[in-house]
C-alpha positions in Angstrom: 105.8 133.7 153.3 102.2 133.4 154.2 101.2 135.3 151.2 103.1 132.2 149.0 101.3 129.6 151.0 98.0 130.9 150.7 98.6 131.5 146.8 99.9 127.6 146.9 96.9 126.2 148.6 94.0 128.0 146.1 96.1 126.6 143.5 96.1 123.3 144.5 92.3 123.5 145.3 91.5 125.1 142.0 93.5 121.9 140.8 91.8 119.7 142.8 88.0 121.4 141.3 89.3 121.0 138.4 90.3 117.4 138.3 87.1 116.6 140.1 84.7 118.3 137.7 87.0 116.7 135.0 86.2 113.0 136.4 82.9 114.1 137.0 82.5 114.8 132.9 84.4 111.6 132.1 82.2 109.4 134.3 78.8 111.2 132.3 80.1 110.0 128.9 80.6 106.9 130.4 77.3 106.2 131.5 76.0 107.3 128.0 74.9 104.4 125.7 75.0 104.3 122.1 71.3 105.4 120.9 69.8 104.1 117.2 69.1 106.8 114.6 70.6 109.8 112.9 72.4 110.5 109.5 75.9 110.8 108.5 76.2 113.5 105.6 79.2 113.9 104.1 80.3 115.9 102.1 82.9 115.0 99.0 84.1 117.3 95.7 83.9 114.1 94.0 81.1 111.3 92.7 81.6 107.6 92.6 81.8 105.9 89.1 81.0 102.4 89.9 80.0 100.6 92.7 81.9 97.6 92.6 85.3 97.3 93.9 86.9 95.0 91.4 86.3 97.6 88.7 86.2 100.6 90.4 89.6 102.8 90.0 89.1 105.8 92.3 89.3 106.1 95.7 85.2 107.8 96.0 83.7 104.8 94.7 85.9 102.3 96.6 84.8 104.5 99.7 81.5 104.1 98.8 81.9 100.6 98.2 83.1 99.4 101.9 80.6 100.0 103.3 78.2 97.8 101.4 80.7 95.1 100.7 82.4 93.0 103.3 85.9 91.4 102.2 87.2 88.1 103.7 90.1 89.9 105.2 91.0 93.5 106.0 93.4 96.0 107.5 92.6 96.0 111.6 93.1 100.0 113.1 97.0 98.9 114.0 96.9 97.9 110.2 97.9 94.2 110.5 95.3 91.7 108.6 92.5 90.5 110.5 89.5 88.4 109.3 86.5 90.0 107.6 84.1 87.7 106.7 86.9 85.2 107.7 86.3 83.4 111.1 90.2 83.1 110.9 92.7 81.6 108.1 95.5 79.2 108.3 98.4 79.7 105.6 100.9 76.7 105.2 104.2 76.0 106.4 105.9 76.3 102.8 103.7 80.0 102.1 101.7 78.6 99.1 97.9 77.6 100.4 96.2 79.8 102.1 92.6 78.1 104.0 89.8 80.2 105.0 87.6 79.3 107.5 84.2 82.1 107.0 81.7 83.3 109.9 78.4 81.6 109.6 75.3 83.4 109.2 76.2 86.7 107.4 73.7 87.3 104.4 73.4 89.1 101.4 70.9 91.7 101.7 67.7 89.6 99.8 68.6 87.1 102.9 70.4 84.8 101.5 73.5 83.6 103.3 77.2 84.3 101.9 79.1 81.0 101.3 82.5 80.3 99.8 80.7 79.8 96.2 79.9 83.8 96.0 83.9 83.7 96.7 84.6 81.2 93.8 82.0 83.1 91.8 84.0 86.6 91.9 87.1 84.9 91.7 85.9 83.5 88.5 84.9 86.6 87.4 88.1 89.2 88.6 90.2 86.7 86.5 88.1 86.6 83.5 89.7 88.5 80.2 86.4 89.7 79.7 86.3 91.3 83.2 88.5 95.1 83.0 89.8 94.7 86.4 93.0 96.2 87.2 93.5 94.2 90.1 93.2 91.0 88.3 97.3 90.0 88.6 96.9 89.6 92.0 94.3 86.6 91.9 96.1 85.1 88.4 98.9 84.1 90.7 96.1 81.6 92.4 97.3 78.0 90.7 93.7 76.6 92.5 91.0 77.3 94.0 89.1 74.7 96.2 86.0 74.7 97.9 85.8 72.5 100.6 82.4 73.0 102.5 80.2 76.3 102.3 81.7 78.0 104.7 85.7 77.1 103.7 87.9 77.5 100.6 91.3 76.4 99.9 93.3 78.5 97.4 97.1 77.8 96.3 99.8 79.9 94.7 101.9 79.0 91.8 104.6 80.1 94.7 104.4 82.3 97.5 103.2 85.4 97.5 103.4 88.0 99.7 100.3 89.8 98.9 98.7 86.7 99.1 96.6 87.7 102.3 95.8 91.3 102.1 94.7 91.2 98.5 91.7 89.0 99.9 89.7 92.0 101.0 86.4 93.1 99.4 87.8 92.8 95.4 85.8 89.6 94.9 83.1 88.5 97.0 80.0 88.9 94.9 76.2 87.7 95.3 76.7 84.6 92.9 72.7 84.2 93.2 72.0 88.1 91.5 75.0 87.7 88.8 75.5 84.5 87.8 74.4 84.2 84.2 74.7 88.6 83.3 76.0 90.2 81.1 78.9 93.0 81.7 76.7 95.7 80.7 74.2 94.2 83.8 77.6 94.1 85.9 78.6 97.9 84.6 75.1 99.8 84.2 72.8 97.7 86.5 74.5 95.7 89.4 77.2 98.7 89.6 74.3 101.2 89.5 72.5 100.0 92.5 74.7 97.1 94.2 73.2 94.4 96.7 75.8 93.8 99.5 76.3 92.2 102.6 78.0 95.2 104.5 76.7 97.2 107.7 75.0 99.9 105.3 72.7 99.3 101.8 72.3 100.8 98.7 69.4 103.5 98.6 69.8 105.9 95.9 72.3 107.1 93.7 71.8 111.0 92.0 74.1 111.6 90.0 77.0 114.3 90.8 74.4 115.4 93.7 74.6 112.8 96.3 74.2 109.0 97.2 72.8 107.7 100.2 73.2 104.5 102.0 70.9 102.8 104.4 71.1 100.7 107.6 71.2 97.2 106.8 68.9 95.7 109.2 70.4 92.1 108.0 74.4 93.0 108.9 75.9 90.0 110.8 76.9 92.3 114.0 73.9 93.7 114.5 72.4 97.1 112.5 74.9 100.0 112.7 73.5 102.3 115.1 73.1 105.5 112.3 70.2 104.7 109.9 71.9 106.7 106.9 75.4 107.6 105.6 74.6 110.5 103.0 77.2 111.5 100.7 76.5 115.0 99.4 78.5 115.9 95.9 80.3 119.3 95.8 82.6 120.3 93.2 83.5 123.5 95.0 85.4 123.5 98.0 84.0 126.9 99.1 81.1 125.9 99.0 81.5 122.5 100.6 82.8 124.8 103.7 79.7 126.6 103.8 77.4 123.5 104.3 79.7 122.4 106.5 79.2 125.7 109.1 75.5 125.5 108.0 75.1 122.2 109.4 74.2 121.2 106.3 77.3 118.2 106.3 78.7 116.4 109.3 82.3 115.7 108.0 84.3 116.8 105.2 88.0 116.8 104.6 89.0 119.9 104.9 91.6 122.0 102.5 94.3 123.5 104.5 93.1 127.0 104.4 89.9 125.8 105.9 91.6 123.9 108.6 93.1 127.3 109.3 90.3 129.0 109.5 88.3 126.3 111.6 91.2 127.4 113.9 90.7 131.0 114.3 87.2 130.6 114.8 86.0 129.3 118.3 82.4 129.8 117.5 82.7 126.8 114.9 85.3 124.8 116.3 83.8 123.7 119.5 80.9 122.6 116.7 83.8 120.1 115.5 86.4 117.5 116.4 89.1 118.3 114.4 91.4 114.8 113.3 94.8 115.2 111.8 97.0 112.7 110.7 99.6 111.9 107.9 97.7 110.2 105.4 98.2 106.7 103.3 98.5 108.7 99.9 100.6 111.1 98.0 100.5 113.7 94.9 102.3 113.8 92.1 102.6 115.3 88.5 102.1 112.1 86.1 103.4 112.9 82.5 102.5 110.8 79.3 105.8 109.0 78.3 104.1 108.7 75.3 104.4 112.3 74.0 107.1 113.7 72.6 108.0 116.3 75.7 108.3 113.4 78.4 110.1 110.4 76.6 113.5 111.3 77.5 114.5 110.8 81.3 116.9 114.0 81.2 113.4 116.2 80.6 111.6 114.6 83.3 114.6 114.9 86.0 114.6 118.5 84.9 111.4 119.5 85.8 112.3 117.9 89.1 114.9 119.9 89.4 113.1 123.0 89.0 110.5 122.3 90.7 110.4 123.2 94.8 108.5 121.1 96.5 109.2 123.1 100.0 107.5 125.9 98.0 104.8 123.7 96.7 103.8 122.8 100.4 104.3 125.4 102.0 101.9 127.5 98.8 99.4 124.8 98.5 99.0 123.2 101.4 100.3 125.6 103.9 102.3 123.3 105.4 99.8 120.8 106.3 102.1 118.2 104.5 105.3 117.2 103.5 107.7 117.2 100.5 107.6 113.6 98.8 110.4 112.2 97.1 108.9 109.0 96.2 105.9 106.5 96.8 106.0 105.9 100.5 104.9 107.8 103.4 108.4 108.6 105.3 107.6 106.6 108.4 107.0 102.9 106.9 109.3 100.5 106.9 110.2 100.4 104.1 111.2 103.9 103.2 114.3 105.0 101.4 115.7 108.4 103.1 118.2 108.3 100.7 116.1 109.3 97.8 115.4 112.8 99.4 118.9 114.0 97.8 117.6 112.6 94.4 116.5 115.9 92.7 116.7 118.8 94.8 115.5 122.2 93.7 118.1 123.6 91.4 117.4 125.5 88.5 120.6 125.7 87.1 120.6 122.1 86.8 117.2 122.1 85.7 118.4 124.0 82.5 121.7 122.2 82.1 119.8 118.9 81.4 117.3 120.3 79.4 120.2 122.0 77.1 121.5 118.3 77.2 118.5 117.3 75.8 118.4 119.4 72.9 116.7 122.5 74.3 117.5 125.9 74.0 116.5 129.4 74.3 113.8 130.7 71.6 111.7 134.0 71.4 110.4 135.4 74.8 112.7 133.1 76.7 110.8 130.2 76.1 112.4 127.0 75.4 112.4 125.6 72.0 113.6 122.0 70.8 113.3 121.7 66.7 111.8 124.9 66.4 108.6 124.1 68.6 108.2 125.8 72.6 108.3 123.3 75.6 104.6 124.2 76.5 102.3 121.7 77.2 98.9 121.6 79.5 98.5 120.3 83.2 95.4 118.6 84.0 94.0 119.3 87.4 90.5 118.1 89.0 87.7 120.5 89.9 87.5 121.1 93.5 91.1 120.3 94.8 92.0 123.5 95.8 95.4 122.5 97.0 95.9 120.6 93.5 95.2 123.6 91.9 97.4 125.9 93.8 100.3 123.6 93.3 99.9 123.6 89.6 99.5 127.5 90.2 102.8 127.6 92.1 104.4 124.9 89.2 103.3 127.4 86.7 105.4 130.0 87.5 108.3 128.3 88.6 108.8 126.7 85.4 108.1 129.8 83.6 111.1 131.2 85.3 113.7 128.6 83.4 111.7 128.9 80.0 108.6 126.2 80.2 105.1 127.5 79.6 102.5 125.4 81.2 98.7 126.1 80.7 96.4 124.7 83.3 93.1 123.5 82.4 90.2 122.1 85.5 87.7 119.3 84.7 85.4 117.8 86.8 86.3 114.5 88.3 84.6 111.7 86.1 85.3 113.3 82.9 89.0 113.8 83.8 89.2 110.3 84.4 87.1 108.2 81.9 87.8 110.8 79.1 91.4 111.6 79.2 92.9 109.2 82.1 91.2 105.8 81.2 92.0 107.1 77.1 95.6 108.4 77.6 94.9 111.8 75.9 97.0 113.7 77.9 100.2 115.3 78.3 100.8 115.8 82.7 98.5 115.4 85.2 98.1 116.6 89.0 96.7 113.1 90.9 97.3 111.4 93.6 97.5 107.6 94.8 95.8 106.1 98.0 98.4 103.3 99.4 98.6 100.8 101.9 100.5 99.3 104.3 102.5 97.3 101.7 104.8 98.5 99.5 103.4 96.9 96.2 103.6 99.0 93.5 103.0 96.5 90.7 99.4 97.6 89.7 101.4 101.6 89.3 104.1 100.9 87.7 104.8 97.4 86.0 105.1 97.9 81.7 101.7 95.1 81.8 99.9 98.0 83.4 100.2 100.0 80.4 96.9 99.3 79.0 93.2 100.5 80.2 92.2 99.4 82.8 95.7 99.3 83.8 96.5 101.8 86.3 99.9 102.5 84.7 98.3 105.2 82.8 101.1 107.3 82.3 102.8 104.4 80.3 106.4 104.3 82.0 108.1 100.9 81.2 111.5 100.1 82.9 112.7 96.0 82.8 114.9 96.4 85.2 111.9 97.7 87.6 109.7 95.5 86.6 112.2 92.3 87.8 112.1 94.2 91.0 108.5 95.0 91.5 107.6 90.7 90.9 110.6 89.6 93.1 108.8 92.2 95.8 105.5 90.4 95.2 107.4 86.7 95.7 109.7 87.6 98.6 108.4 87.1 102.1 111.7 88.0 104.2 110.6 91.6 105.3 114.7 92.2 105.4 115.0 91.1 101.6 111.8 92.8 100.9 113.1 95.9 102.3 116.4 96.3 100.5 114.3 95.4 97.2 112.0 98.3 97.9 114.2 100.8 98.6 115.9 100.0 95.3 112.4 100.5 93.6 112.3 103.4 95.0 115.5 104.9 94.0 115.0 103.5 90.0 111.7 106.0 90.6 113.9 108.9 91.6 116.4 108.7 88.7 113.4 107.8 86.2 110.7 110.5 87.2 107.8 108.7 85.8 106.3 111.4 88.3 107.6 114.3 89.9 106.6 113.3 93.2 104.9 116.4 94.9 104.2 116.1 98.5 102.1 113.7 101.5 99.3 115.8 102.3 98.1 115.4 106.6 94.8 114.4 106.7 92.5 117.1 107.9 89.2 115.9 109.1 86.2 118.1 110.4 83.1 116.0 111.8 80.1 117.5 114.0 80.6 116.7 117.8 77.5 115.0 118.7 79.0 112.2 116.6 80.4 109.7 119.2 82.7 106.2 119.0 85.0 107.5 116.7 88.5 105.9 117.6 91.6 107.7 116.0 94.2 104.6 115.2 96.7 103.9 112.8 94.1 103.5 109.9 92.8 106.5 110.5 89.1 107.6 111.6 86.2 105.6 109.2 87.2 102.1 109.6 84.4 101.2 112.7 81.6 104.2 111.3 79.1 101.3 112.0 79.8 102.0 115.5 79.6 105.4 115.3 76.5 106.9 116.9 74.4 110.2 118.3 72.9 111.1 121.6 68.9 110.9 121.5 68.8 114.5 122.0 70.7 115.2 119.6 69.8 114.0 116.3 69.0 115.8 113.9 67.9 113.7 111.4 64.6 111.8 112.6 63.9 109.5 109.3 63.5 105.9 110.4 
């Protein structure tokens, strides 16, 4: 007996040390405060195309983008909409006019101030035919726009809209005193080259597919970020990306799953890292051209659902660091249709019976053959997505097993998109979509989306959708939005524009002496002008 008490009481001291020497630590990063300098270096497979937001179309440059451009609203970290460059907004008791009160004081980059005329300006300018904006519908839905003092605008819908708020983020405020009066090419080649903002960073320098790096802006309304640079370093290879990463050549990159794995296992280089993982706003998909003969009928697209298994796929390609997706949405919104999880699950058999439906049968070598030509066609993946390319790997063979030969071919980012994305020569795709807290998927998948710019590349065109993707846009009852949604959702599943693939988790690896990084519903970037590094332990020393 006093053998147990004496083994209870150096436990409970040894708790008591610890807690102590625990508080002790906690009160010393407490008294540190945030010190000026320092780069961020990041490292990304992919290059930016364009630097302004209302014509980008991929997700690099619009990362790029935020943080030179400041939008009037935004998503806050517990993603509702809070002001931007908006001191607040008031939004009318019938839904249709929308008044926006701005902050004072926040100035372009040259030093002049930001006024509700650089609004009218890109407003102007996103809703110009001659502009190729793909997120033009959004602001053609505005019946007028007002001005009523520099610092507040008035804008009214046709009728209301219920991404009438949200859509008012960085799209359209542009420097009216740089633009007004240029061409497109000056928009496209010069301004989108080498952008003036009036974000907490600045445009520096821009080499192509090797890196772009952003500077302090000493101007920023809240005060200069505390890091003097955010370096973005372009890698096509993952392997490589890794490499720099445990030379200390990059800070952050997002790591594949393998090399979240193998951060893991080893402790050296983990206690190097915080390590951030969350389910992500996005998913992957296969997108076919409906225009080619393969993909028009329905029957053909729900087959290669069918023989497709998505458990496999994640399990393969992402080693588990994801889940199956069955449509659009990330499974915890609220607006999420569980039902649509029983729409095609793997089953070969049925795979084969709808593709014998559709005409197909069994030719030389067990391939399938419809009027005497194979079912083969190529599957375009990205350079550097290794889990992209494992999937298509993985998809490979199991269509090979039911009589489909599929030949992959990798391209490097830019070229996949502008040459054979943005042009529509292409038969199926590996991509994936960024999303947002609302469930709008008008820009995706509505048939006036069809043509570049439009983002509904892979040229799907259902009426019946369509009906349901405006009433979506013009319903504000969350209940009645809901029910609308989930039948969008279940059109999707019996359609198959895409076989939806899987929701990768977001795996983030950034150096430790980074600090005021704070995890929320957003994610991780949304406050990196806050971020900032101990005195002693900056590497970079560049003023």
């Amino acid at each position: 007996m006093n053998r147990k008490i004496k083994t209870l009481l150096l436990i409970v001291f040894i708790l008591i040390l610890y807690e102590a020497l625990f508080s002790q630590e906690k009160a010393e990063v407490k008294k540190l405060k945030p010190d000026y300098g320092d780069a961020l270096v990041i490292g990304s497979i992919a290059d930016a195309s364009i630097l302004i937001p209302m014509i980008a179309t991929d997700v690099m440059s619009h990362e790029v983008a935020e943080h030179i451009f400041l939008g009037i609203v935004k998503y806050g970290p517990d993603l509702k909409i809070i002001g931007d460059i908006a001191e607040r907004f008031e939004i009318s008791p019938d839904q249709k006019t929308i008044t926006f009160y701005l902050k004072k004081g926040i100035k372009w980059e040259d030093g002049v101030e930001v006024t509700a005329e650089d609004v009218y300006f890109g407003f102007k300018l996103i809703t110009s035919p001659e502009i190729p904006s793909p997120y033009a519908s959004d602001f053609l839905e505005v019946k007028d726009f007002k001005i009523i003092d520099p610092y507040t605008f008035k804008v009214t819908y046709k009728r209301p809209f219920a991404l009438a708020l949200p859509s008012w983020g960085n799209i359209v405020v542009l420097p009216k005193h740089i633009l007004e009066g240029k061409s497109l090419d000056y928009l496209r080649n010069v301004f989108g080259r080498k952008p003036i903002g009036n974000g907490p960073f600045k445009f520096e320098k821009w080499k192509t597919q090797q890196e772009i790096v952003l500077k302090y802006n000493p101007l920023y309304y809240k005060g200069r970020p505390y890091l003097n640079y955010i370096i973005y370093r372009i890698i096509p290879d993952p392997t490589t990306l890794f490499m720099e990463l445990k030379s200390g050549g990059i800070d952050w990159i997002s790591l594949t799953p393998l090399q979240y794995l193998k951060l893991q296992r080893e402790s050296k280089l983990k206690r190097k890292f915080n390590i951030y993982k969350y389910s992500s706003f996005s998913f992957t998909y296969i997108g076919y051209n409906l225009k080619h003969p393969l993909f028009k009928d329905k029957k053909v697209r729900k087959a290669l659902c069918y023989a497709i298994n998505k458990e496999e796929v994640v399990k393969g390609a992402l080693l588990g660091q994801g889940r199956p997706a069955y449509g659009p949405y990330k499974p915890d919104t609220w607006f999420y249709n569980k039902k649509i999880e029983k729409s095609c699950p793997y089953n070969p058999r049925k795979a084969l019976e709808l593709l014998y439906e559709a005409g197909f049968k069994k030719g030389k070598k067990g391939i399938l053959e419809k009027d005497g030509r194979p079912f083969e066609f190529t599957l375009l993946v990205n350079q550097g997505n290794l889990s992209r390319l494992l999937a298509a790997q993985i998809i490979q063979r199991q269509l090979s097993q039911i009589g489909i030969k599929v030949n992959i071919r990798v391209m490097e980012w830019t070229t996949l998109i502008h040459q054979f994305i943005d042009t529509r020569r292409f038969e199926a795709v590996i991509l994936g979509w960024a999303t947002t807290p609302d469930p709008d998927l008008y820009d995706i998948f509505h048939c006036s989306k069809i043509k570049s710019p439009g983002l509904n590349f892979v040229s799907y065109c259902n009426p019946e959708l369509d009906k349901l993707l405006e009433e979506g846009r013009y319903t504000l009852n969350k209940e009645k939005r809901k029910k609308i949604y989930y039948k969008v959702q279940e059109i999707l599943a019996e359609d198959q524009p895409y076989t939806f693939l899987y929701i990768p988790m977001s795996l983030e690896a950034i150096h430790k002496r980074f600090q005021g990084i704070k995890p929320a519903a957003i994610g991780i970037g949304y406050n990196i002008e806050e971020w900032w590094v101990p005195k002693k332990m900056q590497k970079y020393l560049i003023p």
